[in-house]
C-alpha positions as CSV (number, residue, x, y, z in Angstrom):
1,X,1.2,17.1,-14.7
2,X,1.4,13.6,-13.3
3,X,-1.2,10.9,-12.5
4,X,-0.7,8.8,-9.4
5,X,-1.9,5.2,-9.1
6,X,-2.0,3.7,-5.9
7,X,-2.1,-0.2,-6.0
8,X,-2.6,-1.9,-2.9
9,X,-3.4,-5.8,-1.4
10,X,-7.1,-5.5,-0.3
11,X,-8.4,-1.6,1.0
12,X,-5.1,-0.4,2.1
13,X,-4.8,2.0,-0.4
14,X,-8.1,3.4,0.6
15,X,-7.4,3.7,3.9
16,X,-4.2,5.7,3.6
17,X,-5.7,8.0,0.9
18,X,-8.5,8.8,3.0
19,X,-5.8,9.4,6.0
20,X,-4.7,12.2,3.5
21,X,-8.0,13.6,3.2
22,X,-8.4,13.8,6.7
23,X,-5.3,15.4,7.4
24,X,-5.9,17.7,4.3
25,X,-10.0,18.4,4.8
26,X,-10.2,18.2,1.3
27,X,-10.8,15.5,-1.7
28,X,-8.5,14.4,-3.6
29,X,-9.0,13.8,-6.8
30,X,-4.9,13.5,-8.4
31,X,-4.6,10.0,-6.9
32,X,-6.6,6.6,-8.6
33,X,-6.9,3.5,-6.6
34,X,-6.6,-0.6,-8.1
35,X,-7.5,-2.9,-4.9
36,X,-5.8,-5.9,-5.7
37,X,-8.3,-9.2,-4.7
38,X,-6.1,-12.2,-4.4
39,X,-8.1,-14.7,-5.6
40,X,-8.6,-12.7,-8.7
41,X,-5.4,-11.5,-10.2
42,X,-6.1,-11.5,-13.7
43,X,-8.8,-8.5,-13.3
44,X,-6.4,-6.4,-11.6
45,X,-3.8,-6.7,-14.2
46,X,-6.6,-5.9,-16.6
47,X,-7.5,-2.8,-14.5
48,X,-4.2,-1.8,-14.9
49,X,-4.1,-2.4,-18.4
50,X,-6.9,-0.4,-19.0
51,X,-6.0,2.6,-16.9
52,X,-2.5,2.5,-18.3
53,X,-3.6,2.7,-21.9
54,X,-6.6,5.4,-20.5
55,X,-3.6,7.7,-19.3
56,X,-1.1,7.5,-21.8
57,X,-0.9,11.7,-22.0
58,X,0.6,12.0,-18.4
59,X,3.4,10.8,-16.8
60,X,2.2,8.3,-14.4
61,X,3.9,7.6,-10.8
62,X,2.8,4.3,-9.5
63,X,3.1,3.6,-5.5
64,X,2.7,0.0,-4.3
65,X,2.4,-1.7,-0.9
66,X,4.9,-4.6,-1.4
67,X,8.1,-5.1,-3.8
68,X,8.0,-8.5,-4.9
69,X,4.5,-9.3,-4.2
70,X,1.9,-8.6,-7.0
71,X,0.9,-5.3,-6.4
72,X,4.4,-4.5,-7.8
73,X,4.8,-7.6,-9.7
74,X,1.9,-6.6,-12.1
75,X,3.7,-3.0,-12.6
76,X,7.3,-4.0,-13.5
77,X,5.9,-4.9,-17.4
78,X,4.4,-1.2,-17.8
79,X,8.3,0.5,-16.1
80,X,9.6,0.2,-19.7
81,X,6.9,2.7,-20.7
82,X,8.7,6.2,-20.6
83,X,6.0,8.0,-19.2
84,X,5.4,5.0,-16.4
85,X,7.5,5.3,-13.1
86,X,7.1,2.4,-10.0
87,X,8.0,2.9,-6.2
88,X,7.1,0.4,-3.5
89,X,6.7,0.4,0.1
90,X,4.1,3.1,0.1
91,X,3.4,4.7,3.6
92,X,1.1,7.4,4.5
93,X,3.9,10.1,4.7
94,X,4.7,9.3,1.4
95,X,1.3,10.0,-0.1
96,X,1.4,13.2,1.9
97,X,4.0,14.6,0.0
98,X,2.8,13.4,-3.3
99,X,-0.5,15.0,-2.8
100,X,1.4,18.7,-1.3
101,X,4.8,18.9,-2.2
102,X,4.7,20.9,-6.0
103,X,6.8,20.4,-9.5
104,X,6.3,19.9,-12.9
105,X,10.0,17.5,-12.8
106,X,8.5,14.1,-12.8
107,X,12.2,12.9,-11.1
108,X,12.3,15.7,-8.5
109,X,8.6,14.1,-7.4
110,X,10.1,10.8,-7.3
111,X,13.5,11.3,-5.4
112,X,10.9,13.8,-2.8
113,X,8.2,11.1,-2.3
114,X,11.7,8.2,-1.7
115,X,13.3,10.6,0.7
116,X,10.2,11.4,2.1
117,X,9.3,7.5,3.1
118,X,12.7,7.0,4.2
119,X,12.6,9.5,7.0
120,X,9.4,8.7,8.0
121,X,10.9,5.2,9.2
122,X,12.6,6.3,12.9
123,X,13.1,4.2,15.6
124,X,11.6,6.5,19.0
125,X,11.7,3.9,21.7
């Protein structure tokens, strides 16, 4: 079974999770949040740290907002950890099928939440 971590810049990652909920009418209760406060870095990397070493047992899929900008920045260290897997540019699709789409192969999850983001990006006008 995986854990997901969302780790966003401010309350964006509570926003789209509770876009989710919405849409879903339930709670959901696979998905932990780490809010990133600028002017405070050093406590999110110590949340992460913490909730990291608390979830050790699972295989851990980590979604962040931004490549190259903290919220991913403080991950990359923890991607050498075998059971620790990173993706950035989270949208709200993405979390959608993260939260619905079921399978126990940790890569499947990956490549469907990738694919998933990607063709949620269309250009209607």
């Amino acid at each position: 079974m995986f854990k997901y971590l969302i780790i966003t810049h401010g309350s964006i990652g509570e926003s789209l999770l509770e876009c989710v909920e919405k849409n879903l009418q339930k709670s959901v209760n696979s998905i932990d949040i780490i809010s990133l406060n600028p002017t405070d870095i050093n406590q999110s990397i110590s949340n992460l740290k913490e909730y990291i070493s608390k979830h050790s047992d699972h295989d851990l899929i980590i979604m962040t907002d931004l490549y190259g900008a903290s919220s991913s920045n403080i991950v990359k260290p923890y991607t050498k950890n075998k059971n620790i897997y990173a993706i950035s540019g989270l949208n709200l699709p993405m979390l959608m099928k993260a939260v619905t789409f079921k399978t126990d192969d940790v890569q499947i999850m990956i490549d469907e939440i990738i694919k998933c983001g990607n063709k949620s990006i269309i250009n209607f006008l």
